[in-house]
Backbone as CSV, one residue per row, in Angstrom:
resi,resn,N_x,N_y,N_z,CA_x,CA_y,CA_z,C_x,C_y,C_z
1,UNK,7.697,-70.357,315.166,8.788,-71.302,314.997,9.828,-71.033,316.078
2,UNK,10.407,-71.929,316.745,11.524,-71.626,317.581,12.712,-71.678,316.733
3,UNK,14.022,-71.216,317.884,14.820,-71.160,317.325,15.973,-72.506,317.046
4,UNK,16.654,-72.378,316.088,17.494,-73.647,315.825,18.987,-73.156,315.867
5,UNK,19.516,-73.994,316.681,21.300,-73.591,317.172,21.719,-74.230,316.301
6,UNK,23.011,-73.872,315.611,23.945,-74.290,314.384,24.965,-74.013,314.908
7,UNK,26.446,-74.798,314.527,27.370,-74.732,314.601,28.335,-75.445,313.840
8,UNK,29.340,-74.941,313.403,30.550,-75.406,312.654,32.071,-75.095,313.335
9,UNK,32.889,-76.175,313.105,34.335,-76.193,312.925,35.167,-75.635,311.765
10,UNK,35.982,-74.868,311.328,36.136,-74.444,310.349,38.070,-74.758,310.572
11,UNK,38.526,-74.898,309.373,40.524,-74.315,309.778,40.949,-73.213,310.043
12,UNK,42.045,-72.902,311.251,42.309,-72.228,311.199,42.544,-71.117,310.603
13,UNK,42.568,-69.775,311.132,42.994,-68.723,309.953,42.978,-68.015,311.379
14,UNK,43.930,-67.123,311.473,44.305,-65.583,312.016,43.436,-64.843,311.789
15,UNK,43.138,-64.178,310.845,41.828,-63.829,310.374,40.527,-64.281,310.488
16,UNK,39.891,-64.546,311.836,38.680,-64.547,312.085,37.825,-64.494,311.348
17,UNK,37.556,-62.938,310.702,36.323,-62.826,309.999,36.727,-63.488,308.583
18,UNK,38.028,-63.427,308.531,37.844,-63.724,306.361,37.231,-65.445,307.121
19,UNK,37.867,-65.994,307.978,37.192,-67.526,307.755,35.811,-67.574,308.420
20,UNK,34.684,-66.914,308.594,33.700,-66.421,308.533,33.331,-66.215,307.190
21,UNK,33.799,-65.631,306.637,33.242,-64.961,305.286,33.290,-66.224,304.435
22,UNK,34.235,-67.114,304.576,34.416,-67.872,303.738,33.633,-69.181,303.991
23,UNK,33.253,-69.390,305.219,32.028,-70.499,305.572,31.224,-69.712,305.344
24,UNK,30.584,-68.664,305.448,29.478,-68.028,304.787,29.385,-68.604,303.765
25,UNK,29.989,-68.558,302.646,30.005,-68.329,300.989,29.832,-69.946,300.861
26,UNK,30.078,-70.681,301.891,30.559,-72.232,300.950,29.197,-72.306,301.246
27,UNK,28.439,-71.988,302.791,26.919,-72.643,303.363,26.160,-72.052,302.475
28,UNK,26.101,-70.796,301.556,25.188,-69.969,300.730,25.440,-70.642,299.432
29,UNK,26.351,-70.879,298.817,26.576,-71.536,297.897,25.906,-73.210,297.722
30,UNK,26.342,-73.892,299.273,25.381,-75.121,299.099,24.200,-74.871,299.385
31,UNK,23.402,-73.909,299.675,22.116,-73.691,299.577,21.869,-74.972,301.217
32,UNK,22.665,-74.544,301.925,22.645,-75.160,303.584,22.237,-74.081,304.742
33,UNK,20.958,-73.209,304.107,20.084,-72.133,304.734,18.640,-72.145,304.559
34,UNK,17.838,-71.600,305.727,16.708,-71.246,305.484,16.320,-70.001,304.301
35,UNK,15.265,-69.860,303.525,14.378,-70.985,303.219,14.430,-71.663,301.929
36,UNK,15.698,-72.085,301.651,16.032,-73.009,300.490,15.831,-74.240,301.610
37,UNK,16.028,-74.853,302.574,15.721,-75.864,303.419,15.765,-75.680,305.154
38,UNK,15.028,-76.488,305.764,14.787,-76.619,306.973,16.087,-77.063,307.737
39,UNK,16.764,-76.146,308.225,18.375,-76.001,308.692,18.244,-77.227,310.129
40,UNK,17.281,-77.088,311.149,17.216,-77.747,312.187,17.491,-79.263,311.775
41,UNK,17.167,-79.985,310.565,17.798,-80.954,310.775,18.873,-81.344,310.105
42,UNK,19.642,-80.417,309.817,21.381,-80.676,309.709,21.907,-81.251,310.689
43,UNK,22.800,-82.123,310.541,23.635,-83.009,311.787,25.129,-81.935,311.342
44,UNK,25.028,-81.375,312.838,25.763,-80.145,313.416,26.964,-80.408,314.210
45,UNK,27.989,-80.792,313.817,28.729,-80.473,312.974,28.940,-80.756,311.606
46,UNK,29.279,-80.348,310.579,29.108,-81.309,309.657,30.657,-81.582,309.409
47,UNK,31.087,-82.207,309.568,32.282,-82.506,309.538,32.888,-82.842,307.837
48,UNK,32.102,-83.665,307.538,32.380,-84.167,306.415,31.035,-83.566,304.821
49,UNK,31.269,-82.394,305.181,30.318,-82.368,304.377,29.831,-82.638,302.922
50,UNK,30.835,-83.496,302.430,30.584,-83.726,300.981,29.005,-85.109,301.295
51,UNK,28.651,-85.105,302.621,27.562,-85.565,302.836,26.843,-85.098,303.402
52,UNK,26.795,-84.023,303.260,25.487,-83.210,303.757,25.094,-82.558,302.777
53,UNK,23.459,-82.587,302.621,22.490,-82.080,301.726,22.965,-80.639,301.629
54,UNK,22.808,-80.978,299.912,23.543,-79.524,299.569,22.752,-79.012,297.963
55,UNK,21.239,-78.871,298.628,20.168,-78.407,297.511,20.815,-77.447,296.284
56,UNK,21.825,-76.168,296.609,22.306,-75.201,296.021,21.673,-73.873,296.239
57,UNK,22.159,-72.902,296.174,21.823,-71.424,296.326,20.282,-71.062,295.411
58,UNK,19.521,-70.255,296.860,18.409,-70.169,295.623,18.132,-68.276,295.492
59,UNK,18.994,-67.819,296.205,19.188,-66.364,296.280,20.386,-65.608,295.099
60,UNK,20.294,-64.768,294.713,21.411,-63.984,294.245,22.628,-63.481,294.955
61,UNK,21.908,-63.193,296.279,23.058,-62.761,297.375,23.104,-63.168,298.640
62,UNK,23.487,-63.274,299.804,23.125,-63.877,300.916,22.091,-62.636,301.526
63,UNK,22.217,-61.494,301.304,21.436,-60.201,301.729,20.046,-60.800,300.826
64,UNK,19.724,-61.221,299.990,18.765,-61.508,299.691,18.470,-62.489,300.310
65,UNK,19.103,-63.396,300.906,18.836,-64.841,301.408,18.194,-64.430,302.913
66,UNK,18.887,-63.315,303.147,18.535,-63.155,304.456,16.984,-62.667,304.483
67,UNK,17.099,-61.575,303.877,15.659,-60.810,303.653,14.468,-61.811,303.847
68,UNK,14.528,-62.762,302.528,14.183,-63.909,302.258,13.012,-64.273,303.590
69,UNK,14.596,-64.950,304.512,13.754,-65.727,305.490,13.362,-65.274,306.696
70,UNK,13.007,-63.369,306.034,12.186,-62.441,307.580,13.227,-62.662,308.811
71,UNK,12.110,-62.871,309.658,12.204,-62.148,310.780,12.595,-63.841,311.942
72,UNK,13.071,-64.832,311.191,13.297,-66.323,311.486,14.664,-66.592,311.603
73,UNK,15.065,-65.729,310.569,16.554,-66.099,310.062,16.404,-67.122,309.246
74,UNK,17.610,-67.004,308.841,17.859,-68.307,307.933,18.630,-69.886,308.363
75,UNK,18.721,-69.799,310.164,19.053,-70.994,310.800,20.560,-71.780,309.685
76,UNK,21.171,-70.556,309.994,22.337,-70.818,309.316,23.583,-69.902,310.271
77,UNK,24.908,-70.073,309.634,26.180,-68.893,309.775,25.883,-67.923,308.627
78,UNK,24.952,-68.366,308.060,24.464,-66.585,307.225,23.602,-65.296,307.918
79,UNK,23.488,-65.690,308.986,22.638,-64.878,309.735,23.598,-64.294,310.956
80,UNK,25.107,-64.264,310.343,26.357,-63.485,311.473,27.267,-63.054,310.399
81,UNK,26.976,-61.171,310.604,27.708,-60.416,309.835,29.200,-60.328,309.884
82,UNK,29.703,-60.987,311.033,30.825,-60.333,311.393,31.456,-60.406,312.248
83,UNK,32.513,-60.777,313.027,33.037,-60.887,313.950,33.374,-59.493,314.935
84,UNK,32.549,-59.800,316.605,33.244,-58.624,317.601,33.702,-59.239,318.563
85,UNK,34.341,-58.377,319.154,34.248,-58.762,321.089,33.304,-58.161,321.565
86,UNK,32.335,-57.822,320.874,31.151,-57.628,322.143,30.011,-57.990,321.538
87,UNK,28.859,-58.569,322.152,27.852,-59.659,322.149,27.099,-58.419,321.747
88,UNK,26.203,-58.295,320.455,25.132,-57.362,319.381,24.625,-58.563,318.127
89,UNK,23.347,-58.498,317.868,22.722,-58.829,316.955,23.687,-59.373,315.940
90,UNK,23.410,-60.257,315.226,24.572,-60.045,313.982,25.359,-61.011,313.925
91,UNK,26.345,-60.880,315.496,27.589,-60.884,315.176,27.901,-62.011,315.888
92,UNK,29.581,-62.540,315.347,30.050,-63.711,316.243,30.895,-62.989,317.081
93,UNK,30.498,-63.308,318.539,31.166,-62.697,319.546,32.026,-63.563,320.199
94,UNK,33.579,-62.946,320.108,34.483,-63.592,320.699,34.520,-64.296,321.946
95,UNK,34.847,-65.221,322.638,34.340,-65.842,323.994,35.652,-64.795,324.766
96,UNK,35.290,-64.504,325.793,36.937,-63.814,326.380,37.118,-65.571,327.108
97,UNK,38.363,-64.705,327.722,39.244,-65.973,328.834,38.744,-66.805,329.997
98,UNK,37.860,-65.508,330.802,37.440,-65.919,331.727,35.717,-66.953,331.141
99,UNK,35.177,-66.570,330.048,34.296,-67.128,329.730,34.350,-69.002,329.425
100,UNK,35.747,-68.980,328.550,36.521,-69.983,327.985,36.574,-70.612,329.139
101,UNK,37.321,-70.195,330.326,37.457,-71.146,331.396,36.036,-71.878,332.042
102,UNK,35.338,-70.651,332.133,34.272,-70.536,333.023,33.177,-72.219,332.148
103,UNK,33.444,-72.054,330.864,32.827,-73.252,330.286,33.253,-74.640,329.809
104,UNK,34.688,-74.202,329.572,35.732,-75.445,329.159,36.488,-75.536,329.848
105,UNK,36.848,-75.518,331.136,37.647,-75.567,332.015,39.539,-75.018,331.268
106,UNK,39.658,-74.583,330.498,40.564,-74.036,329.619,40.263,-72.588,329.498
107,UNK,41.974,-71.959,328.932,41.320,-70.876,328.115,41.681,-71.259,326.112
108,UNK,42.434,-72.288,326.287,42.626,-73.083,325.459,41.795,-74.416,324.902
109,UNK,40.511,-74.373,324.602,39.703,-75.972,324.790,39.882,-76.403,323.217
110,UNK,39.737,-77.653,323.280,40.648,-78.499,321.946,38.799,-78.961,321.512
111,UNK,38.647,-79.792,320.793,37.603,-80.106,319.726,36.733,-80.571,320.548
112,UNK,37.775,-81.870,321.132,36.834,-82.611,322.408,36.326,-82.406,323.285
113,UNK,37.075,-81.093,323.825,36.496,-80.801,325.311,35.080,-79.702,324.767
114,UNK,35.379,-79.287,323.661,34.084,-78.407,323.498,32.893,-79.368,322.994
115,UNK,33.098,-80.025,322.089,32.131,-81.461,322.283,31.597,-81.848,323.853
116,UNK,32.323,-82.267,324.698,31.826,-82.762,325.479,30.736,-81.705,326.886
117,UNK,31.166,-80.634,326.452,30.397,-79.670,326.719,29.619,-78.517,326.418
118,UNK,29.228,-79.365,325.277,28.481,-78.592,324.410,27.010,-77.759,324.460
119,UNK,25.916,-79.131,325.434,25.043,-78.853,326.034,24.930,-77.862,326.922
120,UNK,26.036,-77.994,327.722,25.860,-76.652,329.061,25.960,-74.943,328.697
121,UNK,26.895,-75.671,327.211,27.156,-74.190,326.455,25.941,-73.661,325.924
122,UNK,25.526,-74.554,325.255,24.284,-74.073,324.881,23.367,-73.468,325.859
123,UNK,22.963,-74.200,326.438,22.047,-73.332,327.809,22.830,-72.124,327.755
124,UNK,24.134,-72.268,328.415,24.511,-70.748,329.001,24.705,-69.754,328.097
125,UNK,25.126,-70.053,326.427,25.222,-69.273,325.656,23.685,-68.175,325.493
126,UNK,22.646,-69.228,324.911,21.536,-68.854,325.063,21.267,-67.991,326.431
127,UNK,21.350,-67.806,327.594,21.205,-66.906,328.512,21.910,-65.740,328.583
128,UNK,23.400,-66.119,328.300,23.666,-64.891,327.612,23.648,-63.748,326.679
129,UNK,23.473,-64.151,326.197,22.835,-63.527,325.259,21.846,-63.139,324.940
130,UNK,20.505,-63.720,326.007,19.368,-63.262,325.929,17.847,-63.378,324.508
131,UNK,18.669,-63.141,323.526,17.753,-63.106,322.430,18.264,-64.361,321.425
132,UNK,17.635,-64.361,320.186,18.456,-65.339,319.224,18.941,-64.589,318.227
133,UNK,19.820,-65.076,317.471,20.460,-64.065,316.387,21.885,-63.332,316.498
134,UNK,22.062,-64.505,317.453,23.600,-63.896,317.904,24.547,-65.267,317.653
135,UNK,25.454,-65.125,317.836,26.979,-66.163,317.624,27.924,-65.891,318.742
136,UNK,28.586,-66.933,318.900,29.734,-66.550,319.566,30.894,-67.766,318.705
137,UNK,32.357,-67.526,319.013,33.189,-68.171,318.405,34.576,-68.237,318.973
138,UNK,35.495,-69.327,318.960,36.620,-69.225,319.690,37.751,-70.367,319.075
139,UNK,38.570,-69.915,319.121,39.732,-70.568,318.645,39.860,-72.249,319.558
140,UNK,39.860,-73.351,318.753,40.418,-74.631,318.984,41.454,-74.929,318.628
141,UNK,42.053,-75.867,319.900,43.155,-76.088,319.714,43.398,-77.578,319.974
142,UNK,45.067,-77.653,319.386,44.907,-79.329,319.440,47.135,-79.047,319.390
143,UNK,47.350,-79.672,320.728,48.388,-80.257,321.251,48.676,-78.204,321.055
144,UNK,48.063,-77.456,322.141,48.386,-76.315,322.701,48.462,-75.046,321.365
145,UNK,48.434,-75.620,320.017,48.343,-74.584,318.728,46.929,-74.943,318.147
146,UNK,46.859,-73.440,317.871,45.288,-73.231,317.300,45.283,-74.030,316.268
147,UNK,43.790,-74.961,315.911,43.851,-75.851,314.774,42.498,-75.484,313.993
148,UNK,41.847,-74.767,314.640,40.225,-74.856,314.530,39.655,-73.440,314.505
149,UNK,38.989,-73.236,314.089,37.931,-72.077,314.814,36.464,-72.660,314.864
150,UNK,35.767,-72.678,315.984,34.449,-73.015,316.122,33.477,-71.687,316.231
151,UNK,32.472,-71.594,315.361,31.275,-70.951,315.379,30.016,-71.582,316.038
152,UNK,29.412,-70.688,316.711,28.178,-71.340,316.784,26.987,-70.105,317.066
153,UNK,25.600,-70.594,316.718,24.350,-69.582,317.126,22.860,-70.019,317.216
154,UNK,22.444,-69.056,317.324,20.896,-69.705,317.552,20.182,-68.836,315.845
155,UNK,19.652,-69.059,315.292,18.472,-68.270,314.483,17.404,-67.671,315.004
156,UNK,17.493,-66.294,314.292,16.344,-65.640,315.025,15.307,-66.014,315.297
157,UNK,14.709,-65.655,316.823,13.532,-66.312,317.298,13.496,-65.814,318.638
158,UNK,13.003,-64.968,319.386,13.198,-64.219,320.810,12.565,-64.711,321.672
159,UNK,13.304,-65.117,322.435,13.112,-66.574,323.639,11.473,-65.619,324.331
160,UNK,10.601,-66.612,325.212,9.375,-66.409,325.222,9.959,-66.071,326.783
């Protein structure tokens, strides 16, 4: 199986990881993971998700959820423990400044501009990173104050 890139917009919070933890819990809770369902065809972002398929949790824990779906992942934000600044298995890795620029012509990029360059990110994220099973994530903004935090990753699957 290859791998499937996911990503979400979430609200702000200072706290990085608690709003991590807390899109964790809502995507495990709607049962919006592998292998309660086939994650690749979620329409990514989900913006509105009181319309997006939301089967329900079929695990006890997300550690079980994970187990679950081996060595694939679960093609979810359940498959990122945690927020770092440095790019490891796991985790959502902070974009630095020069990265931010280097892809959004910002070190500040607002909803749209990461939309509109989303594709190139992808490629380059994926090269960076080398393997699947990683995240990266960065603060959005809208009229120069943070409004957003965007996640995004690939599910495990180690590029050929």
């Amino acid at each position: 199986m290859g791998a499937d890139p996911y990503w979400y917009y979430v609200p702000y919070e200072e706290d990085i990881n608690n709003a991590l933890q807390k899109l964790k819990k809502r995507e495990f809770e709607a049962g919006r993971y592998r292998p309660v369902m086939y994650t690749g065809d979620l329409a990514f972002p989900m913006d509105d998700i009181s319309k997006a398929p939301a089967p329900g949790k079929e695990h006890e824990t997300i550690e079980e959820a994970i187990e679950d779906a081996m060595e694939d992942g679960t093609g979810s934000i359940l498959d990122l423990e945690k927020i770092s600044e440095d790019e490891y298995y796991s985790v959502a890795y902070i974009l630095k400044k020069e990265e931010l620029t280097k892809y959004f012509n910002t070190e500040k990029p607002t909803r749209e501009i990461i939309n509109e360059n989303i594709d190139k990110f992808w490629d380059d994220v994926s090269e960076l990173m080398g393997v699947r099973g990683v995240g990266v994530c960065t603060i959005v903004y809208k009229n120069e104050t943070p409004s957003e935090l965007f996640f995004m990753g690939y599910s495990w699957d180690l590029k050929n």
